[in-house]
GUBA-276850 format. One line per field, with one value per residue (C-alpha): x, y, z negated. Coordinates in steps of 0.2 Angstrom, whole numbers. Example, Ala and Ser with C-alpha at 12.3 -4.5 7.8 and 13.67 -1.06 7.14 Angstrom:
BEGIN
x <- (62, 68)
y <- (-22, -5)
z <- (-39, -36)
This chain:
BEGIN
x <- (58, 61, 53, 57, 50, 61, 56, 57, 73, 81, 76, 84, 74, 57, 59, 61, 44, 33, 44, 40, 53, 55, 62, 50, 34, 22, 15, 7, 24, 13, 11, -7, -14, 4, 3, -10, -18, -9, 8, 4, -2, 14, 26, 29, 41, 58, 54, 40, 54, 66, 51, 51, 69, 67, 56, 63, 78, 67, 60, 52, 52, 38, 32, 37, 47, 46, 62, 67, 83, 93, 79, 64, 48, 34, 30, 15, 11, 7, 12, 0, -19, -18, -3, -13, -29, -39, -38, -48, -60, -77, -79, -68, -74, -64, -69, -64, -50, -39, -22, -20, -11, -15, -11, -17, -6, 0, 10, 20, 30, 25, 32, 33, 13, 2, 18, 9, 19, 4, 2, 18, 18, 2, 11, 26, 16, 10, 24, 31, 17, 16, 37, 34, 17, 3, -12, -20, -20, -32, -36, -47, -46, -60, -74, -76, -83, -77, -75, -60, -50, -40, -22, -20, -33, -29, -18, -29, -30, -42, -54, -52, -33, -36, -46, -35, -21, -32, -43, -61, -73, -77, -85, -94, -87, -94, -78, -79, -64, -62, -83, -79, -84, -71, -74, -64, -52, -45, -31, -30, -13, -15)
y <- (-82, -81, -64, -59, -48, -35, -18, -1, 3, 7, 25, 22, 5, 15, 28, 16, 9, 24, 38, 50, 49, 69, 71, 89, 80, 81, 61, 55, 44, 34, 50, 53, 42, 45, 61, 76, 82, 99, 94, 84, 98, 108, 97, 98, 89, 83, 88, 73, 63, 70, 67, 50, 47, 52, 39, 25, 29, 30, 16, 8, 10, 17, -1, -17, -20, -36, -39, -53, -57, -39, -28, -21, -28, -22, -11, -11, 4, -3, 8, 10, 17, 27, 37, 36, 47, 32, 35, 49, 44, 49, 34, 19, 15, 12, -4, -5, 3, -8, -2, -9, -8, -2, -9, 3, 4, -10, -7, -20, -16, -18, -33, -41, -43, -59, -68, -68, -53, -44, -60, -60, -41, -45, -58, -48, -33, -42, -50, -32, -28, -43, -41, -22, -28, -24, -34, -35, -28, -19, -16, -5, -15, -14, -25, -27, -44, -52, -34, -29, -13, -1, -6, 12, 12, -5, 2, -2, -20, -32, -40, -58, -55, -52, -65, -78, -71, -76, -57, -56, -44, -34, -20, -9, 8, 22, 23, 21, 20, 19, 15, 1, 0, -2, -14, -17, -32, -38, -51, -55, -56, -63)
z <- (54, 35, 27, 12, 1, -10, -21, -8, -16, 1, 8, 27, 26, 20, 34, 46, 43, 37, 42, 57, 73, 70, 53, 54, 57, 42, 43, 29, 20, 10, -1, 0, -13, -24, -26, -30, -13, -16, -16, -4, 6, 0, 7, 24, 37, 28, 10, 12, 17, 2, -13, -4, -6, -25, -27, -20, -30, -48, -56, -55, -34, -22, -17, -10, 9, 20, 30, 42, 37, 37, 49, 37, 44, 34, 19, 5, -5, -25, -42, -56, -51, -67, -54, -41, -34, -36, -51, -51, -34, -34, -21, -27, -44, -60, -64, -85, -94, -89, -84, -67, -53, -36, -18, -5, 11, 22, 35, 49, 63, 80, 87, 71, 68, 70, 60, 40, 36, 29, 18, 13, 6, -1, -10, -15, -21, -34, -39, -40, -50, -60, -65, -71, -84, -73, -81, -62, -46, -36, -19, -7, 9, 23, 22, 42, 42, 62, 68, 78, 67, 75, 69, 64, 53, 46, 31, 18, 23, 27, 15, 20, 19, 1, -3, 5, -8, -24, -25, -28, -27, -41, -35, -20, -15, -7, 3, 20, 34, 52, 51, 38, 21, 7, -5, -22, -24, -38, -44, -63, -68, -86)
C-alpha cells in the first residue's frame, strides 16, 4: 500500500470520507470547528454538504486527504486557528499571538485503519500547512495515556500520535472528550 497525501480539493473524494450516506442527514462535515456555531446550526442536510463543496473548491482547500492509490482513505481537518472556533475557545488556550494553524479532525476509513494512515495525514497536514506560511501547527488531541477510545470519538487524535510526528506539549486545556482530557500540541514550522 503506498498513501499519499494531497490537498481536499476533490468534493466526491471529501464526501466519501466525512459525508453522510443520506445527502439529508445533518452530520457534522467537518464544519463545526470551521465555521461559527450558528451557521453551523443553520445548515442543515445538503446545504452542509454544498458549503462543503465551496470550500474544497477555494483556496486555499478545507484540509488534507490520504488516498491508496485512486480510493480516498483518510481525511485531516487543518486551516488557520485564527478561522477556526479555537480561536475563540474558552477551553483550548491560545498559546501567543502567533498565527498558527490548526489540526483538529482525523478521520480513516474502516478497513483501512491499523496501516499508519493517521501518521501519514498527520504528516501531510503539515505539510499543507507548512506550503501555505503557517509558522506552526496546533493540535487538540486526547491525552488518554494506554486507555482504549471509542473510534468515534478519536477525531481529535491521539497524543502519542502527535508526539511521534515531532509535537510537544505546550499547554493544558480544560477540554475534555469522550472522558479524556485534551492537551495542546504543537509543531514549530520555522
Amino acid at each position: 500500500m503506498t498513501i499519499d497525501v494531497r490537498p481536499a480539493s476533490d468534493f466526491e473524494d471529501v464526501r466519501a470520507l466525512i459525508g453522510p450516506k443520506s445527502a439529508e442527514a445533518s452530520v457534522c462535515w467537518c464544519l463545526s470547528h470551521r465555521i461559527p456555531s450558528r451557521l453551523n446550526n443553520e445548515l442543515r442536510g445538503p446545504a452542509r454538504g454544498e458549503y462543503v463543496a465551496e470550500l474544497c473548491h477555494g483556496q486555499p482547500p478545507p484540509g488534507v486527504l490520504a488516498h491508496d492509490g485512486d480510493e480516498p482513505v483518510g481525511w485531516a481537518a487543518v486551516a488557520p486557528r485564527s478561522d477556526t472556533s479555537f480561536a475563540r475557545s474558552s477551553r483550548i488556550p491560545c498559546v501567543d499571538d502567533l498565527p498558527v494553524w490548526s489540526l483538529w479532525c482525523i478521520r480513516v476509513r474502516p478497513g483501512h485503519r491499523k496501516k499508519g494512515i493517521s501518521h501519514a495525514l498527520i504528516a501531510g497536514a503539515v505539510e499543507f500547512a507548512r506550503a501555505h506560511g503557517a509558522p506552526a501547527v496546533e493540535a487538540y488531541p486526547l491525552d488518554s495515556g494506554d486507555a482504549r477510545v471509542y473510534l468515534t470519538m478519536a477525531y481529535a487524535g491521539i497524543r502519542k500520535n502527535f508526539e511521534r510526528a515531532g509535537f510537544t506539549h505546550a499547554a493544558d486545556t480544560t477540554s475534555v472528550l469522550a472522558g479524556h482530557p485534551r492537551v495542546l500540541m504543537r509543531l514549530d514550522l520555522r
